[in-house]
C-alpha positions as CSV (number, residue, x, y, z in Angstrom):
1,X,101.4,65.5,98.5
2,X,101.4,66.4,94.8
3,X,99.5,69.3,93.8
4,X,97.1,69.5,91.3
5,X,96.6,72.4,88.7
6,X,98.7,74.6,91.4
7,X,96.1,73.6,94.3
8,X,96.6,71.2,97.3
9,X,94.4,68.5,95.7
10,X,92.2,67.8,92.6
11,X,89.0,68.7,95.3
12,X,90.7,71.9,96.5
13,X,90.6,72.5,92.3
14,X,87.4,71.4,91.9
15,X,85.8,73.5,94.5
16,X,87.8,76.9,93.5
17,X,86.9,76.5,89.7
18,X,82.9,75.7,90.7
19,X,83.1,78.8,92.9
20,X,84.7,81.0,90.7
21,X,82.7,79.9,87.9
22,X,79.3,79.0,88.8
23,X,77.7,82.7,89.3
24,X,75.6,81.5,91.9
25,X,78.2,80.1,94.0
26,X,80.0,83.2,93.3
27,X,77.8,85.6,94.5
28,X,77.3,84.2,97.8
29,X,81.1,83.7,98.2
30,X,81.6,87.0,97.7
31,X,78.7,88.0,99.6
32,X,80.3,85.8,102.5
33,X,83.7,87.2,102.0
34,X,81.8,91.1,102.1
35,X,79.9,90.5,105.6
36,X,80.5,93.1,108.2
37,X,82.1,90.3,109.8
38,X,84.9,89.7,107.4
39,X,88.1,91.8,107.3
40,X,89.6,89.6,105.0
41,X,92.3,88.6,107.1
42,X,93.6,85.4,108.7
43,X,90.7,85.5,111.3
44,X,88.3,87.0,108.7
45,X,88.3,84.1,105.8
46,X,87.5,81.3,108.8
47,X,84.5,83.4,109.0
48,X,83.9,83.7,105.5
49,X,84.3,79.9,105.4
50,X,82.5,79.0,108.6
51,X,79.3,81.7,106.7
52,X,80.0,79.6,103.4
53,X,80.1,75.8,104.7
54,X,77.0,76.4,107.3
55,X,75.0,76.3,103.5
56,X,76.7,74.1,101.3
57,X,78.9,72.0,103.9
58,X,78.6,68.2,103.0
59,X,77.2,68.8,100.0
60,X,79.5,67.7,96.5
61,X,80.2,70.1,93.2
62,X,78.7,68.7,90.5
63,X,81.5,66.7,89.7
64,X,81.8,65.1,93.3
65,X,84.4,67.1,95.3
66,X,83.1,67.9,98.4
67,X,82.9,71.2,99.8
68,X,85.1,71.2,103.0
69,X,86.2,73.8,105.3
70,X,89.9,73.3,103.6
71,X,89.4,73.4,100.4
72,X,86.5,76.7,100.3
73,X,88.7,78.8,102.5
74,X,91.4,78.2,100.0
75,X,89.1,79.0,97.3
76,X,87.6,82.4,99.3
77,X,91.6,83.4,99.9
78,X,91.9,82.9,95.9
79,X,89.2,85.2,95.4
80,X,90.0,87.8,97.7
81,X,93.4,87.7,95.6
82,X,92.0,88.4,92.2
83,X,90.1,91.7,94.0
């Protein structure tokens, strides 16, 4: 598998730069990542992304990469290491 931009895949990009871009998106990634629930470790990002996916699951950036479980908890882990 090549990688693309230093992620897995061009959709694993494309959903890190729309979440860490868009402010909306943002916000509620970060809100996600900050629920009582979330420790931010291993077991706390699958929450996060379970929390993230249950409202944008399925759905496509506005560039069409889908939002899947993969590639948001790979964006959530990128943006609990910029914090």
């Amino acid at each position: 598998m090549t990688q693309y931009n230093g992620h897995r895949s061009w959709n694993a990009w494309n959903v890190a730069l729309w979440i860490g871009n868009d402010e909306p998106l943002y916000r509620f990634a970060m809100e996600c990542l900050n629920s009582p629930q979330v420790n931010r470790n291993k077991r706390g990002i699958a929450h996060a992304t379970r929390l993230f996916m249950r409202a944008v699951g399925g759905e496509r950036t506005p560039d069409g990469a889908k939002y899947n479980a993969l590639s948001v908890k790979d964006a959530l882990i990128g943006l609990t290491e910029d914090s």
